[in-house]
C-alpha positions as CSV (number, residue, x, y, z in Angstrom):
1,X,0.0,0.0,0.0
2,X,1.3,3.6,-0.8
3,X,0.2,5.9,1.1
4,X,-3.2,6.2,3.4
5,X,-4.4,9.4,3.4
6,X,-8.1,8.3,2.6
7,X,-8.3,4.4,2.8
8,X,-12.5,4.2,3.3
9,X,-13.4,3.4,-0.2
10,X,-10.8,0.1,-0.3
11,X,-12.4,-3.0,1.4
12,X,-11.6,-4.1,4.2
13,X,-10.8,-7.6,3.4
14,X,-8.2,-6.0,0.8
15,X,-6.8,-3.7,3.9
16,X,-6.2,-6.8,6.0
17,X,-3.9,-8.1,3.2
18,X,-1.6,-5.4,3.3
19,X,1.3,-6.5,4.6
20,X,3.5,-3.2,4.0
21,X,3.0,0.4,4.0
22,X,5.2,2.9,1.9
23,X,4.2,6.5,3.5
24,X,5.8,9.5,1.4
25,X,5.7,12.1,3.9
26,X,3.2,12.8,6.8
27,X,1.1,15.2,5.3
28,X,-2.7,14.6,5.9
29,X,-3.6,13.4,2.7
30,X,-1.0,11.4,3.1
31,X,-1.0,10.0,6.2
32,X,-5.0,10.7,7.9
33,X,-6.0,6.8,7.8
34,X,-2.9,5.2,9.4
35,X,-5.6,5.4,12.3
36,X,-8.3,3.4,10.0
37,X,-6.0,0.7,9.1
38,X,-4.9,0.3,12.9
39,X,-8.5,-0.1,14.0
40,X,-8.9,-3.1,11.0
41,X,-5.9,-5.0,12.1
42,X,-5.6,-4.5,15.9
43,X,-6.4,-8.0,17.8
44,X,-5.2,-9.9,14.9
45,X,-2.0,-11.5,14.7
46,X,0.1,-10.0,12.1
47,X,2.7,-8.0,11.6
48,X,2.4,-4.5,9.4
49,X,5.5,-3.2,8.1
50,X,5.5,0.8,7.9
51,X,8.3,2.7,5.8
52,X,8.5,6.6,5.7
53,X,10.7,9.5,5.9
54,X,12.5,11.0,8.7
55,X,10.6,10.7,11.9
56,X,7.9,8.6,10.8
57,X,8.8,6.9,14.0
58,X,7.8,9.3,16.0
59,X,4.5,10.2,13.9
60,X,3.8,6.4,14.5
61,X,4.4,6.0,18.1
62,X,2.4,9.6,19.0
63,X,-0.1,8.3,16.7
64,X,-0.4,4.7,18.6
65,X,-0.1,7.0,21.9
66,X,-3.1,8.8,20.9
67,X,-5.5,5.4,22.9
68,X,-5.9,3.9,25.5
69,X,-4.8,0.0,25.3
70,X,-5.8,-1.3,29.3
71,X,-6.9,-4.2,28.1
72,X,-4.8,-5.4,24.9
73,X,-3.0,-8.0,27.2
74,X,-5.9,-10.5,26.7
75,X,-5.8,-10.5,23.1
76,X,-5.5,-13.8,21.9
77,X,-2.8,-12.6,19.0
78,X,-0.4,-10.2,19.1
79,X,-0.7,-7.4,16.5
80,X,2.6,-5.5,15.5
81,X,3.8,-2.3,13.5
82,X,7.4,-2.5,12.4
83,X,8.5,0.8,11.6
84,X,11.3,1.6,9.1
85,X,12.5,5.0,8.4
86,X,14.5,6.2,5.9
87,X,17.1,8.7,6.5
88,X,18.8,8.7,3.1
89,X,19.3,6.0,0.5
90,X,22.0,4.8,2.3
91,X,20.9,4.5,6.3
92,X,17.7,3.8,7.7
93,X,16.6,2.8,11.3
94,X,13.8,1.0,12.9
95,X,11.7,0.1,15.7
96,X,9.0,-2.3,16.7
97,X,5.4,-1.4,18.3
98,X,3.2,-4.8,20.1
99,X,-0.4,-3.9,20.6
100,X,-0.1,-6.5,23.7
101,X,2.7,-4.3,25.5
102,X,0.6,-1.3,24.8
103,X,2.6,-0.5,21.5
104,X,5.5,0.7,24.1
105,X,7.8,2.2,21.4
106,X,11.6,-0.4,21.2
107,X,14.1,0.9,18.9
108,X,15.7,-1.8,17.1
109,X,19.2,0.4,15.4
110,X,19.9,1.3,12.3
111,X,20.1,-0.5,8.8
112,X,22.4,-0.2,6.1
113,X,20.5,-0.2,3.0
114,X,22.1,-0.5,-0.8
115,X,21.5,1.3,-3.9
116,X,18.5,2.6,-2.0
117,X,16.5,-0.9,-1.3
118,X,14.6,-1.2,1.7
119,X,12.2,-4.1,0.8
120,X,14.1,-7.4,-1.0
121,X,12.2,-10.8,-1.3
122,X,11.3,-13.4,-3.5
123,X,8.6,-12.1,-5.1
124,X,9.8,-8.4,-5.1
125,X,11.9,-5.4,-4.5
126,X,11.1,-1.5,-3.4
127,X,14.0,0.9,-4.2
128,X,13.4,4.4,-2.4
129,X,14.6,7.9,-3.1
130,X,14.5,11.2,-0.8
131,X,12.9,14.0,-2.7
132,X,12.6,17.7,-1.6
133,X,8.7,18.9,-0.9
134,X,9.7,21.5,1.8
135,X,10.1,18.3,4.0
136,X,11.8,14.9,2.9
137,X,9.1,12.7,0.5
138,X,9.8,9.7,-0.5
139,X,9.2,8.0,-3.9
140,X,8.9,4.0,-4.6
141,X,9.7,2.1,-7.6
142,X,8.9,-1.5,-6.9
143,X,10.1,-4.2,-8.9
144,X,8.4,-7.6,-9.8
145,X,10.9,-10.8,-10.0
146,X,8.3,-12.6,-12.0
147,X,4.5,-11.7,-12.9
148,X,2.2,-15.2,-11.6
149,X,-1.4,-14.9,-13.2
150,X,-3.8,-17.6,-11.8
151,X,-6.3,-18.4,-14.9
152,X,-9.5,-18.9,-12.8
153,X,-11.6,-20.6,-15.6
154,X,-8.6,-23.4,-15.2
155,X,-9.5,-23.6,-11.6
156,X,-13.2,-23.9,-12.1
157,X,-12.8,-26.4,-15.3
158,X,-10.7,-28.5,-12.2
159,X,-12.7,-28.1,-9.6
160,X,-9.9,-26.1,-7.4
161,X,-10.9,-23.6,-5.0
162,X,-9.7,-20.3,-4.6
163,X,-7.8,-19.8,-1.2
164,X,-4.6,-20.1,1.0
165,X,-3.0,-22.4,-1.1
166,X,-2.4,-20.3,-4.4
167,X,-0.2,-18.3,-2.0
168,X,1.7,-21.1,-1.0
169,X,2.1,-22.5,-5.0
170,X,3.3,-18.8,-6.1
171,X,5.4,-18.4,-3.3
172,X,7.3,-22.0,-4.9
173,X,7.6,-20.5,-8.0
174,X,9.5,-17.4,-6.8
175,X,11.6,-19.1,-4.6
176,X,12.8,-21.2,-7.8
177,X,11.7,-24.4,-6.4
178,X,11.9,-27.0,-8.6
179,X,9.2,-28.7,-10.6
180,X,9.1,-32.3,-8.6
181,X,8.2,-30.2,-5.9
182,X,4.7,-31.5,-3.9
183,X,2.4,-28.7,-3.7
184,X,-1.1,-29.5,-1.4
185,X,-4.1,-29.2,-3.7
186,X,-7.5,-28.2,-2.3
187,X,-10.6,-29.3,-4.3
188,X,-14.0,-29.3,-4.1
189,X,-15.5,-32.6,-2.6
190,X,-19.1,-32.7,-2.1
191,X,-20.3,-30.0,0.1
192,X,-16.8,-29.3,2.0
193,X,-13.0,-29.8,0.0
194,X,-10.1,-32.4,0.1
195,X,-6.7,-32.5,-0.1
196,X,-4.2,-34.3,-2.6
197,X,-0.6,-33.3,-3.6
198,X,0.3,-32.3,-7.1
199,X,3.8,-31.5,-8.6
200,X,4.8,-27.6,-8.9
201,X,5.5,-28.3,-12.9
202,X,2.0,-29.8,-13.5
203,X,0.5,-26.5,-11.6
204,X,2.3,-24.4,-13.3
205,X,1.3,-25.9,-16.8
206,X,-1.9,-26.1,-15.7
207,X,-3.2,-23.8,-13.4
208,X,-0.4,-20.5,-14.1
209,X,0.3,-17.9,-16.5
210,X,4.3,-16.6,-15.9
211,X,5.4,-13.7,-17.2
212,X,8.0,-11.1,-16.6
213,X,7.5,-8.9,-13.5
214,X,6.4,-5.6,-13.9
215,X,8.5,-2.3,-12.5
216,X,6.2,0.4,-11.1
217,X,6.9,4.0,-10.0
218,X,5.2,6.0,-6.9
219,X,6.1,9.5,-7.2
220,X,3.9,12.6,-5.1
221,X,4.2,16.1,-3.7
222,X,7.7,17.0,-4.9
223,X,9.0,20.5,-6.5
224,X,10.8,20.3,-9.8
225,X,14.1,21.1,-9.7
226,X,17.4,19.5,-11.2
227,X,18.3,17.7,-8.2
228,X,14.7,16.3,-8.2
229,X,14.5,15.6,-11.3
230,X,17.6,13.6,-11.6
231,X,16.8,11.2,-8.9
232,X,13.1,10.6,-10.4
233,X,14.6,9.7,-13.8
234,X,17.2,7.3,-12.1
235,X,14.5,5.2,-9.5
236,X,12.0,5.1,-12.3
237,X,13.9,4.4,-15.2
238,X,12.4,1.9,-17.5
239,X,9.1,1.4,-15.3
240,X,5.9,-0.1,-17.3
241,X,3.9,2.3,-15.0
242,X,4.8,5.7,-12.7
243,X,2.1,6.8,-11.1
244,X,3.1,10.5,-10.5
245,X,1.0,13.8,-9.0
246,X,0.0,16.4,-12.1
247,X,-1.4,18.7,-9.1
248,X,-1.1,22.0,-11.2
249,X,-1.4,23.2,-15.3
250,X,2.0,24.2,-16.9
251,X,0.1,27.7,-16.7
252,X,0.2,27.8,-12.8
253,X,3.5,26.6,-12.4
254,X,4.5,29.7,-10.5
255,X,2.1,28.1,-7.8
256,X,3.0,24.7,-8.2
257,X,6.8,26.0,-7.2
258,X,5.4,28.4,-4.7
259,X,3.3,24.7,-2.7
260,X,6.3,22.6,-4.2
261,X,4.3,20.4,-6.5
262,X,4.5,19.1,-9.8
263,X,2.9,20.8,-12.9
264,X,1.5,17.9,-15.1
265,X,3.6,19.0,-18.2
266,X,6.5,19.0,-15.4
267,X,5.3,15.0,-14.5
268,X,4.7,14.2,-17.9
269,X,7.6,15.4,-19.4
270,X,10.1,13.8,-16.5
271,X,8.4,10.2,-17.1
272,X,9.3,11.0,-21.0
273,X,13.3,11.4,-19.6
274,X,12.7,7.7,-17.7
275,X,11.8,6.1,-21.0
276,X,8.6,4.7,-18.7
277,X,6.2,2.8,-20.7
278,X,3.3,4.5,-19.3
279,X,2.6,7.2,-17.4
280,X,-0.9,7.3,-14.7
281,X,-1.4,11.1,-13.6
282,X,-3.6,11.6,-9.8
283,X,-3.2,13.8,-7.2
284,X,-5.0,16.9,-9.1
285,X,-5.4,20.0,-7.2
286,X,-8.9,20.9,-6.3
287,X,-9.0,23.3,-8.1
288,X,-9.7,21.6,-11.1
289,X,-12.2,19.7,-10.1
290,X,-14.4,20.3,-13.1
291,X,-11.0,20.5,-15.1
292,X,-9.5,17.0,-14.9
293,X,-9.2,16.7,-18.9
294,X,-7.0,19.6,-19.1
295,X,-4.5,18.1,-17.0
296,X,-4.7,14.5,-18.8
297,X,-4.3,16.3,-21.8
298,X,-1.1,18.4,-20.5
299,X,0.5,15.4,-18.8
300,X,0.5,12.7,-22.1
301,X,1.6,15.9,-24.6
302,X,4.2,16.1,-22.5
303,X,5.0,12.4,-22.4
304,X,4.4,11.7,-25.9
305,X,6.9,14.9,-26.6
């Protein structure tokens, strides 16, 4: 998830999947629902991971601080937020919140981080830069090892349900494992399901669609200037999508300077200098709220060149 200024409109059984949180900077619309997804995923036992900018630590812990937790201790599960906070491209630190200790604040050091990567796993990679906005924003390019499609009329046609499983046959496939390996199948049986073993290399043939993984951008609320600039075009270099803020018309970019945003011809043309395949303009300004074709408009001239 990037960002959570306004999180009502996404269901919740799609907020309790997130499993990490890329904040930009702790501006209200950037950073209002934190409390909303805290109030999904408290008494649950999981474990959210929250990246930001310079003392998003402390944003986190006054915002946990803001409750009362006198009775958390008789949860079943223990809820925690794992905090990460990026200082530059090069140094980050952390700490660790549990909802059963009252989300008393422990500081866990600082991390090392290369060429800018805070998040490395099988599946994926999330590269971060520090951008100026009057305050330190950050922007995310996240990077796909492989792109795993499930074709659902397969799953019908063989009577295989759609649940936990999948994660666990994906989660093979981009940990390399290899295709002799047994995967537990669940499939419909009557009125409840059963469950047999099946090879990773008949699933895959089967069941999954493997493509390459796809490189996407997450750039917001930053002024154009070279040094800007310059570390946009270098994180999103070659991304298939970069969704950026257009907040302002070329025409207003004396404002857009002034409140340190992006013009759209400003976004557009900067995702042209990455080579990005495709460019998703949001983050309009209000006022152009009857305006939003104006601003498309600008952004893809500007891409296109």
């Amino acid at each position: 998830l990037f960002d959570c200024g306004n999180l009502r409109a996404i269901a919740t059984r799609k907020l309790l999947r997130v499993s990490d949180l890329f904040v930009s900077h702790a501006h209200m619309d950037h950073f209002a629902d934190f409390d909303w997804l805290l109030r999904l995923m408290v008494g649950r036992k999981k474990v959210l991971r929250v990246f930001g900018p310079a003392a998003i630590m402390d944003r986190i812990e006054h915002k946990l601080q803001a409750y009362s937790w006198n009775l958390v201790q008789n949860y079943d599960d223990d809820f925690v937020v794992h905090a990460v906070e990026v200082i530059s491209e090069s140094q980050a630190r952390q700490a660790v919140f549990h909802c059963r200790q009252g989300f008393t604040r422990s500081d866990e050091g600082e991390i090392e981080l290369f060429d800018g990567v805070i998040l490395d796993e099988a599946a994926l990679r999330v590269r971060t830069a520090v951008f100026d906005h009057g305050i330190p924003c950050l922007g995310y390019c996240l990077e796909e090892t492989q792109h795993i499609n499930v074709w659902k009329n397969r799953l019908q046609a063989l009577a295989l349900p759609v649940g936990p499983w999948l994660h666990d046959l994906k989660q093979a496939v981009f940990e390399g494992k290899p295709d002799d390996t047994r995967i537990r199948v669940w499939s419909k049986a009557g009125d409840g399901f059963e469950g047999r073993f099946s090879t990773l290399g008949e699933l895959k043939s089967e069941i999954l669609r493997i493509v390459d993984g796809q490189k996407i951008g997450y750039l917001v609320d930053v002024v154009d200037h070279d040094a800007n600039r310059n570390k946009a075009i270098e994180l999103f270099m070659d991304c298939d999508y970069l969704f950026v803020e257009c907040a302002f018309l070329q025409k207003n970019a004396d404002i857009g300077r002034q409140r340190k945003h992006l013009t759209a011809h400003q976004a557009g043309s900067m995702a042209r200098a990455a080579r990005v395949k495709q460019v998703v303009p949001m983050h309009f300004s209000p006022r152009y709220a009857d305006r939003e074709s104006e601003l498309r408009a600008e952004v893809e001239a500007a891409f296109r060149g």
